[in-house]
C-alpha positions in Angstrom: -67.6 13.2 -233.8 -65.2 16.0 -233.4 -66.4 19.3 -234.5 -64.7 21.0 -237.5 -62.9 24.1 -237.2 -63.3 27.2 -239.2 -60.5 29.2 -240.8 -60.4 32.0 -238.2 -59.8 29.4 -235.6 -57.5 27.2 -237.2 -55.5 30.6 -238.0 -56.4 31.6 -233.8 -55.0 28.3 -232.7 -51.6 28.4 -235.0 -50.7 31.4 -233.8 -51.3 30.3 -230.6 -48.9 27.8 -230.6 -46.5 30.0 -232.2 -47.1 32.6 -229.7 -47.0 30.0 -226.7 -44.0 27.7 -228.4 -41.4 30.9 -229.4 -42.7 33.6 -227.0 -44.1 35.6 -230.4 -46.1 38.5 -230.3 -49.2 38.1 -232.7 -48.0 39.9 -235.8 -44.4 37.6 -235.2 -46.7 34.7 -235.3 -48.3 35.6 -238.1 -45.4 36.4 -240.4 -44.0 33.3 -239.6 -47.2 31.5 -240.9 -46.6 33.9 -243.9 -43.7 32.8 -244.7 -43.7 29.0 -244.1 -47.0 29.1 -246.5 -44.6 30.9 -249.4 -41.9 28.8 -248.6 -44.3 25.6 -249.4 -46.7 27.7 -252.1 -49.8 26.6 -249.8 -52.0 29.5 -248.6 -52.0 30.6 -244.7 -54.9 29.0 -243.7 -53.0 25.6 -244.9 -50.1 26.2 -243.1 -51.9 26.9 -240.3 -54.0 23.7 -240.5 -51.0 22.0 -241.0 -49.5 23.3 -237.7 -52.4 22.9 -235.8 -52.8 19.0 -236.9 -49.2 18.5 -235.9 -49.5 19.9 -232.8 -52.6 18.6 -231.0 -52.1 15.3 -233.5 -55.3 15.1 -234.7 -56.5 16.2 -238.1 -58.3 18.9 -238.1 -59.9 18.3 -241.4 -60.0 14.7 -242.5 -58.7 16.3 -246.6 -55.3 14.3 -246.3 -54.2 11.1 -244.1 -51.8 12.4 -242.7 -50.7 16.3 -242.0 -48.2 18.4 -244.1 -44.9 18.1 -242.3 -43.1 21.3 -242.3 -39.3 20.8 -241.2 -39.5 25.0 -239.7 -41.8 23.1 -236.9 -40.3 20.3 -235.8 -38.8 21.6 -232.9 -41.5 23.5 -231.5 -43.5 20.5 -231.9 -40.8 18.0 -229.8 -40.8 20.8 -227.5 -44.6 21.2 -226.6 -46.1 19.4 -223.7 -47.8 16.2 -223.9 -51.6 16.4 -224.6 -53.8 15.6 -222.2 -57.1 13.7 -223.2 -60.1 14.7 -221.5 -61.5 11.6 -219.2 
């Protein structure tokens, strides 16, 4: 069973992938998490969550079936290597 992640990591590992994805300092990666959660009236941590489930494809938190979509990411998503599974 996969372990749950708490808010400061889901909000570690978003920026993360905004950081590694766009070449964005911290505080750019931030704001842009800022403003995709006004854009969709959810808070930063759900933005974030949704990010983070896109990206490694896995839900994070098993709240919804399936993970917000956010059009802003799409791109960076394509764009991101391949997961690898550990054997």
């Amino acid at each position: 069973m996969p372990r749950h992640l708490d808010g400061r990591e889901v909000l570690s590992m978003a920026k993360g992938i905004l950081i590694a994805g766009r070449g964005y300092s911290d505080a750019q990666a931030f704001d842009e998490l800022l403003d995709v959660s006004r854009r969709h009236h959810l808070t930063v941590h759900r933005a974030a969550l949704g990010l983070v489930d896109r990206a490694t494809g896995t839900p994070t938190r098993r709240r919804t079936a399936e993970p917000i979509a956010f059009p802003e990411w799409d791109g960076l998503i394509a764009a991101l290597p391949p997961r690898r599974r550990a054997s």
